[in-house]
Backbone as a ProteinNet text record, in pm:
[ID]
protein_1_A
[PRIMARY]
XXXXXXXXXXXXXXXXXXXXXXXXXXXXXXXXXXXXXXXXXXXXXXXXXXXXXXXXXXXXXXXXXXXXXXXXXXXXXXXXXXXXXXXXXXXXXXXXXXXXXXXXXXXXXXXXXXXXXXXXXXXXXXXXXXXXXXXX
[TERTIARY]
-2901.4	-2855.1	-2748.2	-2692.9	-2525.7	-2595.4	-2722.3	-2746	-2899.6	-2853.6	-2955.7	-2856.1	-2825	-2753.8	-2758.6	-2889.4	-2887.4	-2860.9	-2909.6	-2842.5	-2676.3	-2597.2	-2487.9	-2471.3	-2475.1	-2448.1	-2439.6	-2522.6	-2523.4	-2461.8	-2452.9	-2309.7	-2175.6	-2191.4	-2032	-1960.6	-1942.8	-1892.7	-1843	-1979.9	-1972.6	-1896.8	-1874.2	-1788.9	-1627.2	-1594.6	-1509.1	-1424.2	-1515.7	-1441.7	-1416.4	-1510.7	-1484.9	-1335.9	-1344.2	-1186.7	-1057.7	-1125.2	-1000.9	-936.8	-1028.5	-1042.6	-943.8	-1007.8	-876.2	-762.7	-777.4	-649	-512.7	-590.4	-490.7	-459	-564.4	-520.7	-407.1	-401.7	-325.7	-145.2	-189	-90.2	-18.7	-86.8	-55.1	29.6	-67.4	-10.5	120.7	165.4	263.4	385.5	337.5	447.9	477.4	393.2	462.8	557.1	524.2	613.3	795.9	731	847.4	980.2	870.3	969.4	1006.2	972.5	985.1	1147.7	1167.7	1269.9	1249.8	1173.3	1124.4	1135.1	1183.6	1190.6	1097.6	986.2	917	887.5	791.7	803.5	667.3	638.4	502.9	479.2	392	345.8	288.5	259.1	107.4	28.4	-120.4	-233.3	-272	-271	-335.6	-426.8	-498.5	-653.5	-761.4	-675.5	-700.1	-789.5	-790.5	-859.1	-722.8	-606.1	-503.2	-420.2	-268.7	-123.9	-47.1	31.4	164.7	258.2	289.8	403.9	521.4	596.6	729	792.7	823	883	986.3	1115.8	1192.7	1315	1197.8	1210.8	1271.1	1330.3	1409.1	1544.9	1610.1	1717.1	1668.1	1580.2	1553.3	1469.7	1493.1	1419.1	1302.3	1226.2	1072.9	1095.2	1035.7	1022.6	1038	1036.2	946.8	1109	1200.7	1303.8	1314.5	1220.8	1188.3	1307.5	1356.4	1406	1325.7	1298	1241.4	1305.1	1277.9	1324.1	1278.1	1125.5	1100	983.8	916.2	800.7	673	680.8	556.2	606.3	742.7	759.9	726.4	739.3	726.1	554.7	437.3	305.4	291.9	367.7	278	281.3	428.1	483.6	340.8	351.2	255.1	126.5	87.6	-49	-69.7	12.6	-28.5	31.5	149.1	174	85	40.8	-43.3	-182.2	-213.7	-340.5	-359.9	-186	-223.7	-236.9	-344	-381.2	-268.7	-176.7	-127.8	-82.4	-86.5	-55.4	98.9	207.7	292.9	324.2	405.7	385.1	426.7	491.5	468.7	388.6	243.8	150.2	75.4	144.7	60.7	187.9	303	404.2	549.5	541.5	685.9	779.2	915.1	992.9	1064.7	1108.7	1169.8	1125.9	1191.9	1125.1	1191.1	1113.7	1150.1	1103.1	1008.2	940.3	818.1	807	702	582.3	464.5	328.9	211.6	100	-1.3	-142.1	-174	-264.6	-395.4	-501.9	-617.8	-686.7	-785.1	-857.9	-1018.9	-1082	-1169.3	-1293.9	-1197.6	-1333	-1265.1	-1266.6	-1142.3	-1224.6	-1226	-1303.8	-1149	-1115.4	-1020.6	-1011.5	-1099.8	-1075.5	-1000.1	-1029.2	-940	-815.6	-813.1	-660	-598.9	-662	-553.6	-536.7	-602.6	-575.2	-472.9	-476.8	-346	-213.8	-247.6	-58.8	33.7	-67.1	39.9	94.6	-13.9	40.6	110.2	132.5	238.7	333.5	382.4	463.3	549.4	472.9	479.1	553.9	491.2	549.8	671.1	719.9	822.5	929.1	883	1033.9	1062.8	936.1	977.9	1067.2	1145.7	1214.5	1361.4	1451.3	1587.4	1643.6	1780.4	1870	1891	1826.9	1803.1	1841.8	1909.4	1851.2	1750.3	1655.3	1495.9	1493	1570.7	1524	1648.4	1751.9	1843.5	1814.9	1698.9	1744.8	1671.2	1644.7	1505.7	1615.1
7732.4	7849.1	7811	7727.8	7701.7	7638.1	7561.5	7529.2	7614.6	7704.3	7830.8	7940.8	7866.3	7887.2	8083.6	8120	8272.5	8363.1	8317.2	8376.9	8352.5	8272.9	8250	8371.4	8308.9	8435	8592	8640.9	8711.2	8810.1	8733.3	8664	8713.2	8613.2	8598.8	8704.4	8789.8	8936.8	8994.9	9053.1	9118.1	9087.3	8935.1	8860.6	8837.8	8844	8854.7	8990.7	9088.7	9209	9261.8	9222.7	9212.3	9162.4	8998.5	8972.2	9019.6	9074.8	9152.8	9292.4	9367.9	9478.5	9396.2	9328.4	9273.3	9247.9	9157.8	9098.9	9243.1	9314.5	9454.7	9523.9	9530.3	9603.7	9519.5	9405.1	9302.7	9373.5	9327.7	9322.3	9495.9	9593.8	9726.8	9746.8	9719.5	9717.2	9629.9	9494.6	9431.2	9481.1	9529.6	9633.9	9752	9813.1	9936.3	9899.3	9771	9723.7	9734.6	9636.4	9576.8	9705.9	9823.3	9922.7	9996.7	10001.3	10114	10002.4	9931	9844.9	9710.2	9690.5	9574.1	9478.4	9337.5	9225	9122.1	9165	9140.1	9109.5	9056.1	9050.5	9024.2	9014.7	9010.8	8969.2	8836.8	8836.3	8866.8	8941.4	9004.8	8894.8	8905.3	8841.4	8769.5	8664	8595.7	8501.8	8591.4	8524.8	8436.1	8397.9	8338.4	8388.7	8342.7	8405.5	8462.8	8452.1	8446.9	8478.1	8539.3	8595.3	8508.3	8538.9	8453.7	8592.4	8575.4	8673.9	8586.3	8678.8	8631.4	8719.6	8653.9	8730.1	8672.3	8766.1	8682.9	8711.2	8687	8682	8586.3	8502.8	8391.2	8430.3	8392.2	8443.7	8589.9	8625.7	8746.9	8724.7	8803.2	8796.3	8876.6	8813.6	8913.5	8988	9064.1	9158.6	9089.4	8953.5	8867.8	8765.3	8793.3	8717.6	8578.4	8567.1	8414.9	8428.8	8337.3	8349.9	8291	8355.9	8323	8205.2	8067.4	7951.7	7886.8	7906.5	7818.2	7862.4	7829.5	7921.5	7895.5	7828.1	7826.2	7913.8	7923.7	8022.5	8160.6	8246.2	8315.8	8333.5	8235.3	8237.8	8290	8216.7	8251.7	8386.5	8423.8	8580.5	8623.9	8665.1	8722.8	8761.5	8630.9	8551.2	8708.4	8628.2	8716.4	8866.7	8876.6	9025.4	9115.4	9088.7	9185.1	9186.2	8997.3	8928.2	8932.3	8881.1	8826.3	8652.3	8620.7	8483.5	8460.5	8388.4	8320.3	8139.3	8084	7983.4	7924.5	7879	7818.1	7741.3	7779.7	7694.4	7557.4	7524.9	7384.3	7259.8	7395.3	7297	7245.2	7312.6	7242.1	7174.1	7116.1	7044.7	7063.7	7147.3	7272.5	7203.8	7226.1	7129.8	7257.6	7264.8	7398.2	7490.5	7573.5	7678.7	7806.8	7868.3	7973.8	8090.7	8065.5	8207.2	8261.2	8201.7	8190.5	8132.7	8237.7	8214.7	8276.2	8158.5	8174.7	8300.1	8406	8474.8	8468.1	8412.2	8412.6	8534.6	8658.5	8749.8	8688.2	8551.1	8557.2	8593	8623.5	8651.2	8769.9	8906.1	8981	9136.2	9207.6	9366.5	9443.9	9540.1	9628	9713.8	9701.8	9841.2	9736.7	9621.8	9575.2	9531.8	9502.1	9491.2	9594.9	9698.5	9866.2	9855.3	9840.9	9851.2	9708.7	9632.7	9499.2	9609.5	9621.9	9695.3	9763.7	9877.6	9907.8	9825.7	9763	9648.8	9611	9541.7	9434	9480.2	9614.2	9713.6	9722	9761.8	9749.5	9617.3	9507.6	9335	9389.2	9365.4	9366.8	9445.1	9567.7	9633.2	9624.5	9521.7	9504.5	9448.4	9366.4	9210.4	9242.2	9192.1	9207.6	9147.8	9164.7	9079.7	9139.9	9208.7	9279.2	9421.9	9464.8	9601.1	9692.7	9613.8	9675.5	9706.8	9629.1	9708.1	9850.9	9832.9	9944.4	10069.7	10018	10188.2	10294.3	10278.8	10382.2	10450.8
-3105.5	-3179.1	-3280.9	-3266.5	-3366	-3474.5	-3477.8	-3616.6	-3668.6	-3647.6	-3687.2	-3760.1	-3856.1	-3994.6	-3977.8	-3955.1	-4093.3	-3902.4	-3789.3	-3680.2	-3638.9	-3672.5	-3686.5	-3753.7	-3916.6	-3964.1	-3946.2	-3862.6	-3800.1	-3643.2	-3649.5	-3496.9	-3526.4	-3644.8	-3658.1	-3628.9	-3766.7	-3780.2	-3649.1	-3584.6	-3449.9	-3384.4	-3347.9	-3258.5	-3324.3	-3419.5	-3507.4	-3480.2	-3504.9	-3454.4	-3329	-3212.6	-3070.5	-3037	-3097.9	-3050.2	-3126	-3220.6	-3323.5	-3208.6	-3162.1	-3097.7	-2976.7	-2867.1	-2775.5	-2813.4	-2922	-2942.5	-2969.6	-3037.7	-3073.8	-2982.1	-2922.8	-2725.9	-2639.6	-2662.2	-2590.8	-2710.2	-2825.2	-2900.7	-2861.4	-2906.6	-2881.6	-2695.2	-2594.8	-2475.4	-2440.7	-2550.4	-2514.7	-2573.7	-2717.3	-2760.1	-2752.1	-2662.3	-2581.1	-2458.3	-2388.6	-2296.4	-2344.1	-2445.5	-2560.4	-2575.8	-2633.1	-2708.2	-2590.9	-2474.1	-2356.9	-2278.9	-2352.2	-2321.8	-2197.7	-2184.2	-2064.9	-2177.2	-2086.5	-2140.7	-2182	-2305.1	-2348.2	-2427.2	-2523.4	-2708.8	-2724.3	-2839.2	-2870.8	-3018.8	-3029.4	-3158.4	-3243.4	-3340.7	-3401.8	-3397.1	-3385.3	-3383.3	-3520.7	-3494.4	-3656	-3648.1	-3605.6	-3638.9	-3535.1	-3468.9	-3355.4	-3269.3	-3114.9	-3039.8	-2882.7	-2904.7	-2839.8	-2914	-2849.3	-2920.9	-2825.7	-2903.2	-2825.2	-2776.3	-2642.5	-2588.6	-2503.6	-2497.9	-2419.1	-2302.5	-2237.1	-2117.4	-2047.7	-2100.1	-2114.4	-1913	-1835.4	-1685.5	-1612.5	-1665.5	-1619.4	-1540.7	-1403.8	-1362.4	-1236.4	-1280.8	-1215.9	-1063.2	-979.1	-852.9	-824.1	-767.1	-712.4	-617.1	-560.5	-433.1	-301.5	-307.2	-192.7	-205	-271.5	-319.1	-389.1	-422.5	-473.2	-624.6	-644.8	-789.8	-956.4	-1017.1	-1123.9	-1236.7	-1213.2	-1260	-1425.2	-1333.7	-1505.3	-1534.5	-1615.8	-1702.8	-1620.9	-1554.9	-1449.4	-1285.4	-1284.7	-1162.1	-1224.3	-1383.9	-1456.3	-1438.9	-1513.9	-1482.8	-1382.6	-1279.9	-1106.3	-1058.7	-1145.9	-1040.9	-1175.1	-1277.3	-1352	-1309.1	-1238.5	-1189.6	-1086.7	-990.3	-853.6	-827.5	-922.7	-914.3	-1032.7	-1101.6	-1244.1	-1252	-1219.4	-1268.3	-1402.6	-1468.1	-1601	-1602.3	-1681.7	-1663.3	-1831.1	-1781.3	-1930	-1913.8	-2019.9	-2039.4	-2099.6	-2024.7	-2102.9	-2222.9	-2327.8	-2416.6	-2382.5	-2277.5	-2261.3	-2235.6	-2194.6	-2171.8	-2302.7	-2400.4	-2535.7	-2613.7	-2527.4	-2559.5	-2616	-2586.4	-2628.7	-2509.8	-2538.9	-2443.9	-2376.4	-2297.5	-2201.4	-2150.3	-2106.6	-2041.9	-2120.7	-2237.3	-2290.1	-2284.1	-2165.1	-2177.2	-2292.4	-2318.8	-2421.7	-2354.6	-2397	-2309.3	-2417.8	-2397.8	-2469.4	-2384.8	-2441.6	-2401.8	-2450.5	-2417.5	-2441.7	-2446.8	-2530.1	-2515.6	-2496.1	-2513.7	-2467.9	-2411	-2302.2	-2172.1	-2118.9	-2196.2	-2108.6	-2229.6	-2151.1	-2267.1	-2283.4	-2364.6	-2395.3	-2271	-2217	-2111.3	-1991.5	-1979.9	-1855.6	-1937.2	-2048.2	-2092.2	-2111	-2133.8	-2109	-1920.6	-1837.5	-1701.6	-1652.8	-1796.3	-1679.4	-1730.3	-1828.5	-1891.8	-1759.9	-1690.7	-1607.3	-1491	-1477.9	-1365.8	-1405.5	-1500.6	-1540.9	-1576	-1626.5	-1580.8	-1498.2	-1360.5	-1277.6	-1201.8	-1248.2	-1204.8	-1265	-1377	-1425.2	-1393.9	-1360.3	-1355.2	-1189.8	-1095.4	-945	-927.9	-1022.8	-1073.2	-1061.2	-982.7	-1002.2	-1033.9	-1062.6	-1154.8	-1302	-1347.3	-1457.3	-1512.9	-1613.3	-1622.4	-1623.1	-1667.5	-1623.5	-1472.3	-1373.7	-1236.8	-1184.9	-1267.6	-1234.3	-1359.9	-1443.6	-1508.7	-1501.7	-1385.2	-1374.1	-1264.8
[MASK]
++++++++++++++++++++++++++++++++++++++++++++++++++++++++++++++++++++++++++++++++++++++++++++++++++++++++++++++++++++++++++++++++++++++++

């Protein structure tokens, strides 16, 4: 199929706007986090097939008391409290732990990225140490 030039062509587009459509659901759901005041950020989408977000969860404690250290203790709580799958930017060679994490839209439809938002919501404001867990 990939060197079947005029079906490509055809492809493309469709698939083009599919991940345009996630990526904005991702982008839209991270900046409602963002503005509702949770410690979050979000990059606009450029073009890619992934955004870059931040979460800036470092210092803070889980439910389970674990303390949130470094950007892979950050992944894991994500992981298993939301079931957001993200990637550190350190694994593509970034030096520290800033909280900064790569999101893939992929393999993922708009309707389950409107259903991670409240979870992860949810993760986040479980988190102490923070004002996000006292201002409610």
């Amino acid at each position: 199929m990939l060197d079947n030039t005029e079906a490509m062509d055809r492809y493309m587009p469709a698939m083009r706007a599919r991940v345009g459509e996630r990526l904005e659901a991702v982008y839209r759901g991270m900046s409602a986090l963002r503005d509702e005041g949770l410690p979050v950020d979000v990059v606009q989408p450029q073009g890619a097939m992934y955004t870059s977000a931040r979460f800036a969860l470092h210092g803070m404690q889980t439910p389970d008391g674990a303390t949130l250290h470094t950007d892979e203790d950050v992944r894991s709580y994500l992981l298993a409290s939301a079931g957001l799958g993200a990637i550190p930017f350190n694994a593509f060679g970034t030096k520290g732990d800033r909280g900064w994490f790569r999101i893939s839209v992929g393999v993922i439809s708009v309707e389950a990225i409107d259903a991670l938002i409240p979870r992860l919501r949810s993760a986040i404001e479980a988190l102490e140490g923070s004002a996000v867990a006292t201002r409610t």
